[in-house]
N, C-alpha and C positions, 0 to 999 in steps of 0.2 A: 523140482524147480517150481517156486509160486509164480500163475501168472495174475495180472491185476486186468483186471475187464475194464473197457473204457466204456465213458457216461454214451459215447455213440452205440458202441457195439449193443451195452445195454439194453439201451432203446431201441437201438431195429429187430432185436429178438423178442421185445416184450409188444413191438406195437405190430399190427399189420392195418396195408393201406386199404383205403373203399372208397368207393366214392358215390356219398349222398345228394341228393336231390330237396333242397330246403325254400321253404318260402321266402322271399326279398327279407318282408318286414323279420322272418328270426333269425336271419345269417345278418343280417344288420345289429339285430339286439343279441346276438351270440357276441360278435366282432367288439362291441362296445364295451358288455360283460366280460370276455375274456382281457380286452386290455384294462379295464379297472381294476383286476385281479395280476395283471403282469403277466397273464401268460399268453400263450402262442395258442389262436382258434382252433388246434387240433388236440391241444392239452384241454382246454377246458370243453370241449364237447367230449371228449373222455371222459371226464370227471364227471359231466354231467349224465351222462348216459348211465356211468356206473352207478351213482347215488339213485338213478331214477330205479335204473332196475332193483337194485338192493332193495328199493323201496319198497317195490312190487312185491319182489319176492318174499318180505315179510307180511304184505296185505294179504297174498295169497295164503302163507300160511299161516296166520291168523284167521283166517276164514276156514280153511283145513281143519283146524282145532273147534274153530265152533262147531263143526258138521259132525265131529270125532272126538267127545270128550276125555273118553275115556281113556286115550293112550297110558301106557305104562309109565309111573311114576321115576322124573325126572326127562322124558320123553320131550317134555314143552323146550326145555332147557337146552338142551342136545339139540335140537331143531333150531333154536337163535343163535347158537353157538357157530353152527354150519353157514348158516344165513351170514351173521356180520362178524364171524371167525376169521375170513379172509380178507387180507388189506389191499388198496385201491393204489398203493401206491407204492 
């Protein structure tokens, strides 16, 4: 018997709650960004957080490489592959 997962179920398995502490002025320019974009202030500080990290995570290993030229060839590849391999959404 197939079952079909609902868009709720979905979501409360893929998110979990927190609760941040933000300054006036960026929970204002969050709130305004996220409804020029249509979404809901907890969608788009998701998205945000994951691009930023993503980001990072390829600064950092771009920096890695330069410390560590040498890795074994196709090494660089495999390594961005892992980094932005995984989807945000």
């Amino acid at each position: 018997m197939s079952s079909v997962e609902s868009e709720a179920s979905r979501h409360a398995r893929e998110t979990e709650p927190v609760t941040v502490d933000l300054e006036r002025k960026a929970l204002f320019a969050a709130r305004v960004a996220a409804q020029a974009k249509g979404l809901s202030l907890s969608e788009w500080l998701s998205r945000v957080a994951w691009e930023q990290a993503v980001a990072e995570a390829a600064e950092t290993s771009a920096e890695q490489y330069r410390l560590h030229p040498d890795e074994p060839p196709g090494w660089a590849d495999s390594a961005l592959d892992r980094v932005f391999g995984q989807d945000a959404a």
